[in-house]
C-alpha positions in Angstrom: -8.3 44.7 -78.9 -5.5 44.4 -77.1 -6.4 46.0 -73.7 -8.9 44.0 -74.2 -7.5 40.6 -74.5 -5.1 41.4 -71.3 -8.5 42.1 -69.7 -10.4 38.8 -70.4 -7.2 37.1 -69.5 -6.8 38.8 -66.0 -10.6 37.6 -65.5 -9.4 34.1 -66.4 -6.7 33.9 -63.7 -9.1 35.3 -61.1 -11.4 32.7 -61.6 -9.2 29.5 -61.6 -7.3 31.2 -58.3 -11.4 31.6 -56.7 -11.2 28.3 -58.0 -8.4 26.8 -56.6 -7.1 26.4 -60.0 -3.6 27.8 -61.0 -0.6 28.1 -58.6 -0.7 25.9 -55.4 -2.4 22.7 -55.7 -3.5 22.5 -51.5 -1.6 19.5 -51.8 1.5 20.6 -50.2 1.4 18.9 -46.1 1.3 21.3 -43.5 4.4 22.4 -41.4 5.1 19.8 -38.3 3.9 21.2 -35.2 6.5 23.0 -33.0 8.5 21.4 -30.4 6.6 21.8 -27.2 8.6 23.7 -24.6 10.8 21.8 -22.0 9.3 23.9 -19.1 10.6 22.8 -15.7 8.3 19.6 -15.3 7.1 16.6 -18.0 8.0 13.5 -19.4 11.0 13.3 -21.5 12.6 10.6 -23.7 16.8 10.8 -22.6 19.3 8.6 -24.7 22.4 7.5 -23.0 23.8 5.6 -25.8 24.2 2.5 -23.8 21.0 3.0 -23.3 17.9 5.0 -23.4 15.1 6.8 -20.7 11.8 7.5 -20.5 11.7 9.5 -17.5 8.9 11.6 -15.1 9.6 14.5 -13.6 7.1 16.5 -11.3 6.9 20.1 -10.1 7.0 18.9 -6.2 10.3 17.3 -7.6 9.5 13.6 -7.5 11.3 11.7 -10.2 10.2 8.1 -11.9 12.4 6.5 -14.8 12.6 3.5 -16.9 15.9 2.2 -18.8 15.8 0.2 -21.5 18.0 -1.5 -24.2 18.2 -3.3 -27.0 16.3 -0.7 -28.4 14.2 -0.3 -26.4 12.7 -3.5 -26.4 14.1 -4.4 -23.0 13.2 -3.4 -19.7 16.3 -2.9 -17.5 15.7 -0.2 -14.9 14.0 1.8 -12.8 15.4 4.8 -10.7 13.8 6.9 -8.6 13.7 9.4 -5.7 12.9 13.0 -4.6 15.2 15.7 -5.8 15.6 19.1 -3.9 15.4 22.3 -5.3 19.1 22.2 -5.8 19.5 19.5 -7.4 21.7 19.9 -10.6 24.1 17.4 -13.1 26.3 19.6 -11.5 25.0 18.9 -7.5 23.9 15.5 -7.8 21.8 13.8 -5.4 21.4 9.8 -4.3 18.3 7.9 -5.8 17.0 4.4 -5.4 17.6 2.5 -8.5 16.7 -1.2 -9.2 18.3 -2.8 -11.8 16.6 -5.4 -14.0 19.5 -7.0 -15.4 22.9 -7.1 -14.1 22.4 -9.7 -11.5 23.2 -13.0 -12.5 19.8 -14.4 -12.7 18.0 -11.1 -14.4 15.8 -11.5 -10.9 16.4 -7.3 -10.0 18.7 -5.9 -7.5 19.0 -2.5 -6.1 21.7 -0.3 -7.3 23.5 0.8 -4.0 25.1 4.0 -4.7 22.8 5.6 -7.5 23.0 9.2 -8.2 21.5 11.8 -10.4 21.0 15.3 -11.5 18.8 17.3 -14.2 19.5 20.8 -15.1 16.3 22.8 -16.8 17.4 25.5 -19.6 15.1 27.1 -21.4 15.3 24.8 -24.6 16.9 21.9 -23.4 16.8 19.0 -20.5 20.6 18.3 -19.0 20.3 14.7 -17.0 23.7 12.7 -15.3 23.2 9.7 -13.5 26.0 7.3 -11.9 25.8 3.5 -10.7 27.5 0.4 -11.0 27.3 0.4 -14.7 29.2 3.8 -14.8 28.2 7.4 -15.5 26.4 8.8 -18.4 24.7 12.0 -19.4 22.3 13.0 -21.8 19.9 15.9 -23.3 16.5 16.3 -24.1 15.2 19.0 -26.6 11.3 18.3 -26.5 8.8 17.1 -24.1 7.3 13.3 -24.5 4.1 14.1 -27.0 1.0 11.2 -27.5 2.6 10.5 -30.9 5.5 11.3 -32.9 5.0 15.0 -35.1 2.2 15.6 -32.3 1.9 18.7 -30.3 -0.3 17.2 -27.6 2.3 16.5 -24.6 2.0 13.4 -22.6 2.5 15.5 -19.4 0.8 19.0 -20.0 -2.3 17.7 -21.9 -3.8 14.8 -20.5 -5.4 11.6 -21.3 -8.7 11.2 -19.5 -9.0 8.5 -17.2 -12.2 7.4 -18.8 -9.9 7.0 -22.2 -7.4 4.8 -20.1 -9.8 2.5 -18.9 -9.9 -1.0 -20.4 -8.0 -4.3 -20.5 -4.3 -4.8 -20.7 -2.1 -7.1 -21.5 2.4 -6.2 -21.3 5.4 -7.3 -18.9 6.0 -6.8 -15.0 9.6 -6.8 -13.9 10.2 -6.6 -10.1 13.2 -6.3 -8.0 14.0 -7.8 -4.1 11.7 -10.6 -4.1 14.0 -12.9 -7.0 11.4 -13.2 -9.4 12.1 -12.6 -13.2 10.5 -10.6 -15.8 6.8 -12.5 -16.6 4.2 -11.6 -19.5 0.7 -11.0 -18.5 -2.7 -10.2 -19.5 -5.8 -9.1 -17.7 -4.8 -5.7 -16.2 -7.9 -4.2 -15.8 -8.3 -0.1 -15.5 -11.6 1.3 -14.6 -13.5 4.4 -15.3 -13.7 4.8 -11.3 -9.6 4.6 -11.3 -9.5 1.2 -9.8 -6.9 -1.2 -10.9 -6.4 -5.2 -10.7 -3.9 -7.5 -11.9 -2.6 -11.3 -10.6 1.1 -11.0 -11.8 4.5 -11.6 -10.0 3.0 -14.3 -7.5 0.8 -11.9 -6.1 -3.0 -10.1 -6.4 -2.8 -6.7 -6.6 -5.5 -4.3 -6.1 -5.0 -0.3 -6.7 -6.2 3.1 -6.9 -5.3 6.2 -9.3 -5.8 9.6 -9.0 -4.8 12.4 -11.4 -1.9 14.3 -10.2 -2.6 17.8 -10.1 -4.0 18.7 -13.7 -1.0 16.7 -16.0 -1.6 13.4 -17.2 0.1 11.5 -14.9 -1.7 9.4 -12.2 -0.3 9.0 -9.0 -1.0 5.0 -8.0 -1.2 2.6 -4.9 -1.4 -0.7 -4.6 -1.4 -3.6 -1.4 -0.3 -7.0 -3.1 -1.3 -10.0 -1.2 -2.0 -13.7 -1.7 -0.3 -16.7 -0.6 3.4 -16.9 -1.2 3.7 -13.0 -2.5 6.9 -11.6 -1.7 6.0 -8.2 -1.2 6.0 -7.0 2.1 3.9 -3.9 2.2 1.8 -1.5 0.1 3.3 0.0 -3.2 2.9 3.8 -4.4 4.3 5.1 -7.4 3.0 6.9 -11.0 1.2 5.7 -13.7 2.9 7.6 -16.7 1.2 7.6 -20.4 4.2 6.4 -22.8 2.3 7.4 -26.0 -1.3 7.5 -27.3 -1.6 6.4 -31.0 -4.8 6.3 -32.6 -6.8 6.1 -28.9 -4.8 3.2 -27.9 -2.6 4.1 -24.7 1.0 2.7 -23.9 1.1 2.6 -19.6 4.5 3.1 -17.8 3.4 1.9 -14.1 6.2 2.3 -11.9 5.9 1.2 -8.1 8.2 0.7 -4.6 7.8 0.3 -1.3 8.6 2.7 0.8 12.0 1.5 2.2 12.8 1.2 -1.6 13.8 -2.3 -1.1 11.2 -3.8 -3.5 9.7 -2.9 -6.9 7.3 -3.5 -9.6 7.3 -1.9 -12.8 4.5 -2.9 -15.5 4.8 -2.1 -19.0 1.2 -1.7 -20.0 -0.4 -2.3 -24.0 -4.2 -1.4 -24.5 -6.3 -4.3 -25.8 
């Protein structure tokens, strides 16, 4: 009787675990994803203290940031520039770097005397940069992802154009043509990678194109219209910021080629 009772009992438990019953409930969440690796290209978020970075760094070595404070809920930089193979926080190179803020009039100046370095390791992002405001450093331990706890990266897996397109509304803040920071609405992206928006005294009509196989998009622009400011064509990046629930946060960052004049939108999906 006994044997057999430890029997009919084993065949109890078997069912309820064939069952689901018994032990684990499935309820328990799954692990978070792990951090993507830092690689030697991507989009990283840096944090100064002063202030924090979103910043864009491709294989060729081009380099595109945005500052921000107040939490990030304020605009207040842009630098910029090519970086050699040797460039290092410890062998630091000049960039252009226009401020949105620290003129008197918040109209954007260019920082004079910028300079920068970023140091790959394998786990971690070194990045120094130096201008009027001071020097600061900072780390990054993760690639930029489309949402927080998300393994997708913003740089290595990328958005498809056809989910960018749409209307937009956000911010443009510019620098060497005195204009301060103004709200807009009506940025239209197309499927085709054509891009309009009447912002900043000017029209502007541009292009994108997918650089290499990330997801960012390198961009163009010739503003025009009478009484813009801007003197000749803009090129830059159009770098995803995040992708929550299929709606996309844009990072458009543009200059002329002297570096004397920029535009930087701060895009929202409608």
């Amino acid at each position: 009787m006994h044997a057999a009772r430890l029997i009919s009992l084993a065949s109890l438990f078997a069912a309820l675990s064939a069952c689901g019953g018994g032990g684990d409930s499935g309820d328990t969440p799954p692990p978070p994803p792990p951090a993507p690796p830092i690689g030697t290209a991507g989009i990283f978020d840096v944090d100064y203290g002063q202030f924090t970075g979103v910043y864009t760094m491709l294989d060729d070595g081009r380099f595109y940031g945005m500052h921000f404070v107040s939490g990030g809920s304020v605009l207040a930089g842009h630098p910029h520039g090519p970086l050699s193979a040797n460039n290092s926080t410890g062998s630091r190179e000049h960039i252009a770097w226009a401020n949105f803020i620290d003129d008197l009039h918040q109209t954007g100046r260019q920082e004079q005397a910028g300079v920068f370095g970023r140091t790959f390791h394998p786990s971690t992002l070194d990045v120094s940069i130096t201008g009027s405001m001071g020097s600061f450093s900072a780390t990054a331990t993760r690639q930029k992802t489309w949402a927080s706890d998300d393994a997708h990266t913003l740089y290595n897996d990328p958005i498809p154009l056809a989910s960018l397109a749409g209307n937009y509304s956000g911010i443009v803040r510019t620098a060497g043509i005195a204009t301060p920071q103004q709200s807009l609405t009506g940025f239209t992206v197309g499927a085709d990678g054509n891009w309009s928006i009447t912002a900043a005294g000017c029209h502007f009509e541009g292009t994108l194109a997918q650089y290499r196989s990330t997801g960012v998009y390198e961009a163009e622009a010739t503003p025009s219209g009478d009484g813009c400011r801007f003197t000749g064509p803009l090129a830059g990046v159009l770098m995803p910021m995040s992708y929550v629930n299929g709606m996309p946060r844009l990072g458009l960052q543009l200059d002329t080629a002297d570096n004397t004049q920029t535009a930087v939108f701060l895009l929202n999906k409608q």
